[in-house]
N, C-alpha and C positions, 0 to 999 in steps of 0.2 A: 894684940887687938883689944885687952881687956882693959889697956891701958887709956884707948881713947874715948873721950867720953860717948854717951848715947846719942846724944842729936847729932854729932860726928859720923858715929857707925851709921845710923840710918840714912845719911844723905848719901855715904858713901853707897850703902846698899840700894837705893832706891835708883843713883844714879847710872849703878852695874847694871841692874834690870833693865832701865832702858836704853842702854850703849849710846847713847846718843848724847849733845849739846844740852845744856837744862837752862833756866832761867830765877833768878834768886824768886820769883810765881809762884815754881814749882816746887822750890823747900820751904815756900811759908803754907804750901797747899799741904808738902808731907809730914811734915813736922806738926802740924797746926798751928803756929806758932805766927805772931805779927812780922814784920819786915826789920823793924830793928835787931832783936833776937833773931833771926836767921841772917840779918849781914854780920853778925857778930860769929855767928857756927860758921860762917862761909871763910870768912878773915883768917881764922884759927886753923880752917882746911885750906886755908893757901901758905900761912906760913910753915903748915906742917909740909907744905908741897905734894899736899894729897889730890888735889883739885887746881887747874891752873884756866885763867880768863881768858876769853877768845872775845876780839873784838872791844872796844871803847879805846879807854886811855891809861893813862897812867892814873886817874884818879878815879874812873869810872867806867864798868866792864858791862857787858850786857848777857853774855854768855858764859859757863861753865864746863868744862871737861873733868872726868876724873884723871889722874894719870898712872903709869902703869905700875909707879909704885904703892899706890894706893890697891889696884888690882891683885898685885903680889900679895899685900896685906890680908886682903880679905880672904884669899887661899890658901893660907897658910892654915894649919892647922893644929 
């Protein structure tokens, strides 16, 4: 876990807590950070296959899920 960066783990964490769909809104809301910088943390937690898109296209998503290997991750200990 300590391998991934910070604005990683936090999205990760942020999106465990609310079990639910998130919207890239809501990791420029957690993060504090502008829109570009979070679709850049976003990018990086889909090629890890930490997080996977629900909904749009192939070029553009509107939703996120974490996925359960990302869940596995963070319980790890």
């Amino acid at each position: 876990m300590n391998q991934i960066p910070v604005y990683e783990r936090e999205v990760l964490r942020f999106s465990l807590l609310t079990n639910k769909p998130f919207l890239l809104t809501d990791v420029c809301r957690w993060l504090q950070l502008k829109r570009e910088a979070c679709r850049k943390v976003m990018r990086e937690l889909e090629s890890k296959q930490l997080v996977y898109a629900i909904g749009g296209g192939s070029m553009r998503c509107h939703k996120f899920m974490i996925t359960e290997k990302a869940v596995a991750l963070l319980h790890r200990k």
